[in-house]
Structures are given as C-alpha cells and as structure tokens.
C-alpha positions in Angstrom: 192.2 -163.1 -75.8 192.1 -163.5 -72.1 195.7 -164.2 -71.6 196.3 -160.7 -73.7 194.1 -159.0 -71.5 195.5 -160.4 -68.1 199.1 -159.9 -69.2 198.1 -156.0 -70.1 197.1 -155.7 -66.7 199.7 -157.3 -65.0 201.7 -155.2 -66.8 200.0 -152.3 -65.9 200.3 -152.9 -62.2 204.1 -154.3 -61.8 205.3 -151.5 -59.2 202.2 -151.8 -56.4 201.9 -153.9 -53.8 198.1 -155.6 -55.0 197.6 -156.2 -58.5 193.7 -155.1 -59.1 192.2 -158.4 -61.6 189.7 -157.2 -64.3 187.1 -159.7 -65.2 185.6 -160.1 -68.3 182.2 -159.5 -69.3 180.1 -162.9 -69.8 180.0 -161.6 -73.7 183.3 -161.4 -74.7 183.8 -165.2 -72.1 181.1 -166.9 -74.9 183.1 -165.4 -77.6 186.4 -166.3 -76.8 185.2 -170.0 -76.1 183.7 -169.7 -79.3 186.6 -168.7 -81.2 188.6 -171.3 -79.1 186.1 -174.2 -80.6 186.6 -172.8 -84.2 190.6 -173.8 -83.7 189.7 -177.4 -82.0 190.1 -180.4 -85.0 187.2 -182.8 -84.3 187.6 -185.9 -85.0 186.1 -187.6 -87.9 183.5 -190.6 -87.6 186.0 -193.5 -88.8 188.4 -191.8 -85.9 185.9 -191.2 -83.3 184.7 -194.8 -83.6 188.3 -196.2 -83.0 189.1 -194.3 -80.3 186.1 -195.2 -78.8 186.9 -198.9 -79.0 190.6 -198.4 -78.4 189.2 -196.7 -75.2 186.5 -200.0 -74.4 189.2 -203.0 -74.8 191.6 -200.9 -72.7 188.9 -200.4 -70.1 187.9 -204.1 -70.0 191.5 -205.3 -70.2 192.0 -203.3 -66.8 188.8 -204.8 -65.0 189.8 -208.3 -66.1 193.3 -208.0 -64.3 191.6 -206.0 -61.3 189.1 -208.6 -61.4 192.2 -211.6 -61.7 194.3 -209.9 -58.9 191.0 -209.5 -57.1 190.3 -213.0 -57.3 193.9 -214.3 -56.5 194.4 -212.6 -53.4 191.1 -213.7 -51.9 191.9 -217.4 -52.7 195.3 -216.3 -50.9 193.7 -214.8 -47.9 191.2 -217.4 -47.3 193.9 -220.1 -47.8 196.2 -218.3 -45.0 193.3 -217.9 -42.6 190.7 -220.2 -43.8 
C-alpha cells in the first residue's frame, strides 16, 4: 500500500542528499482507503447503542462536576469578596 510504496522509495534514494517523494495518483488513494475500510470491524447495533450511552453518562457526569466545581468556587469567591 502506501507505506510499501514510500519505503521503496526511500529505499531507492538512501545515498543523496534530497530524497525526491512520489505521490500517488487520486485512483489508487480511493482504493487503498477502500481496501483499508474492508479490514475496519464495525460495530454491531446492540454495541453501537452501548457505546453510545457509555459515551452520554460519561459526558453528563463530567458537566455535572464542571458544573459543581463551577458552582462552588463562585459561592467561594463571592464569599471572600462579597
């Protein structure tokens, strides 16, 4: 893939000063992203739906102790100045 063919040409090059880069045509980009989709494991629905609400409750969990910390250090400051 495109590692195969940069390493070629790295290879290639080793003894000058200014390795020359070859780009790959747009063509063989879309098939290598292609072929790197085919390996990917999607999830399934059951899976995609709990990591989704793993994902929520961590989320608001966060904002409620950003919130709480939030909240605490303004009653703080306005005590100390107010």
């Amino acid at each position: 893939m495109a590692t195969e063919t940069r390493g070629e040409a790295a290879a290639k090059d080793e003894g000058k000063g200014k390795p020359a880069r070859k780009r790959t045509s747009p063509v063989l980009f879309v098939r290598q992203v292609i072929a790197e989709l085919r390996k990917v494991i999607w999830p399934t629905r059951r899976e995609l739906i709990t990591y989704t609400t793993v994902s929520l409750v961590f989320v608001l969990i966060m904002v409620g102790i950003v919130s709480g910390l939030d909240w605490v250090l303004q009653k703080g400051v306005f005590w100390v100045f107010g």
